[in-house]
Legacy VTK file of the C-alpha trace (Angstrom):
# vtk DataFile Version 3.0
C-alpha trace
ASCII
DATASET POLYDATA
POINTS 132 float
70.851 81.689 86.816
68.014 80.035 85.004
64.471 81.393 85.941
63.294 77.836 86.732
66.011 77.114 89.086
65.624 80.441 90.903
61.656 79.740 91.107
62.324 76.391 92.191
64.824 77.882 95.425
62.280 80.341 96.081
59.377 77.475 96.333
61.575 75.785 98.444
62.499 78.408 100.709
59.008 79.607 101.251
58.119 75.378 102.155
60.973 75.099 104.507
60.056 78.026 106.059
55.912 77.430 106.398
55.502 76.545 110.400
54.150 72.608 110.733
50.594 72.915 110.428
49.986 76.479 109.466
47.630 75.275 107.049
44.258 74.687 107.737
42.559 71.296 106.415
41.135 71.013 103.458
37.723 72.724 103.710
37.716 74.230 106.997
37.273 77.896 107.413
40.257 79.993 108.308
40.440 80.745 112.146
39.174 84.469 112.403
40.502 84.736 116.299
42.781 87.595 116.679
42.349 87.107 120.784
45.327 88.939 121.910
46.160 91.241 118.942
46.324 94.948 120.417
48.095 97.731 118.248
47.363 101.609 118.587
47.883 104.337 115.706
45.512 106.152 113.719
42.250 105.877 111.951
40.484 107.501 109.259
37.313 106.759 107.733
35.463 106.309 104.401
32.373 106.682 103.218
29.910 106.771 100.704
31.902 107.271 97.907
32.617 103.067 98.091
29.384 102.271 98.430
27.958 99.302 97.065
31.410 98.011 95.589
33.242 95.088 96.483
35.572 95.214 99.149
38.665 92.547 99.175
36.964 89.943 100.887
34.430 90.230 98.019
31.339 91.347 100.403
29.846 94.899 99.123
30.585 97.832 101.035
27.598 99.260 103.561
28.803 102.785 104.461
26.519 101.996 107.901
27.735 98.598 108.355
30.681 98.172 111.388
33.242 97.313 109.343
37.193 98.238 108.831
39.857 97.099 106.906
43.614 96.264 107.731
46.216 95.299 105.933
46.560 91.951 107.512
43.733 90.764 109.548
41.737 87.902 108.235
38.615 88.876 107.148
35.770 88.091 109.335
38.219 89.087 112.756
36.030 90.908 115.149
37.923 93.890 116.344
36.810 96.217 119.239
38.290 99.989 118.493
38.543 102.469 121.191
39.043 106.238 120.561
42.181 107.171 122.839
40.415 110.890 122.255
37.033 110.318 123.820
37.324 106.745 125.011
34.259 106.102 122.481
33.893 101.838 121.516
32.879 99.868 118.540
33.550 96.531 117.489
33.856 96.184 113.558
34.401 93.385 111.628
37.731 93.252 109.113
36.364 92.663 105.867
39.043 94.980 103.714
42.317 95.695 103.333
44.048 99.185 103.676
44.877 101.635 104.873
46.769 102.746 101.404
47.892 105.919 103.445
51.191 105.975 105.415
50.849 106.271 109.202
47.826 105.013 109.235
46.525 101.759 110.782
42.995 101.187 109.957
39.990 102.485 108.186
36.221 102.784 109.481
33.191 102.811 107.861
31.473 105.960 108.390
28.821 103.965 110.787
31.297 102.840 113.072
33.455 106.405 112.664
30.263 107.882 113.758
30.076 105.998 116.529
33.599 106.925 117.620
32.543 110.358 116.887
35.436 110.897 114.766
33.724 111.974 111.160
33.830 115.563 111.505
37.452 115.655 112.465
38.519 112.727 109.742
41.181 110.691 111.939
41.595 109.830 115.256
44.178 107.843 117.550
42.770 104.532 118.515
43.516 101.604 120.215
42.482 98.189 118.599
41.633 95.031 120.060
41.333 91.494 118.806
38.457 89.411 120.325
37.618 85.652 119.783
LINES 1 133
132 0 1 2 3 4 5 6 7 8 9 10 11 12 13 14 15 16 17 18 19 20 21 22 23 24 25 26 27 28 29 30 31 32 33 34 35 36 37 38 39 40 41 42 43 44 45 46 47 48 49 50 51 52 53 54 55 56 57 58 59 60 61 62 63 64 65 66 67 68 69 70 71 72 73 74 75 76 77 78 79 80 81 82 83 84 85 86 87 88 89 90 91 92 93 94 95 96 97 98 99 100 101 102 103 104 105 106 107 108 109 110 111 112 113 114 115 116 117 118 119 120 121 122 123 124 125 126 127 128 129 130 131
């Protein structure tokens, strides 16, 4: 088949396919409510090592700051993450995407790992929460 009729089909497919409205207007900020969203797995944390350089969502990366990334939360979400060990709480804020490591379903800054009082160990199970 000819590359430009394939590309067209797959344009079209993906169109078709978009839910009415799932676009927001032209410049409004994308909705950062994940209300609802729960999901458990496991955690890890990094560090220092990424200090200072850009994360996806382009901010720079504060080892202290509460912050996490997820493969598919919008950045900005506000997230509340419990450790199912110790029943510890913080609320981070997605603004990176990972984990890159199988099994895994978020990383933590070391500031909010601390706070779950997960560093020493490296990974914890955990229980996240979406909040508005």
């Amino acid at each position: 088949m000819n590359k430009k009729v394939i590309l067209v089909a797959l344009l079209l497919g993906a169109f078709l396919q978009a839910p009415a409205g799932a676009q927001p207007a032209a410049g409004a900020a994308p909705s950062t409510s994940i209300g609802g969203f729960a999901e458990e797995g496991v955690a890890a944390w990094y560090g220092r090592k990424f200090a200072g350089r850009r994360t996806a969502s382009g901010k720079r990366f504060n080892p202290e700051a509460m912050t996490a990334a997820h493969p598919s939360l919008p950045f900005g979400a506000r997230v509340r993450v419990t450790n199912l060990e110790n029943d510890r709480q913080v609320v981070v804020t997605i603004n990176d995407r990972g984990p890159t490591t199988p099994g895994r379903i978020v990383d933590l800054s070391l500031g909010a790992a601390r706070k779950l009082g997960m560093v020493r160990k490296g990974i914890a199970d955990v229980r996240l929460e979406g909040l508005d």
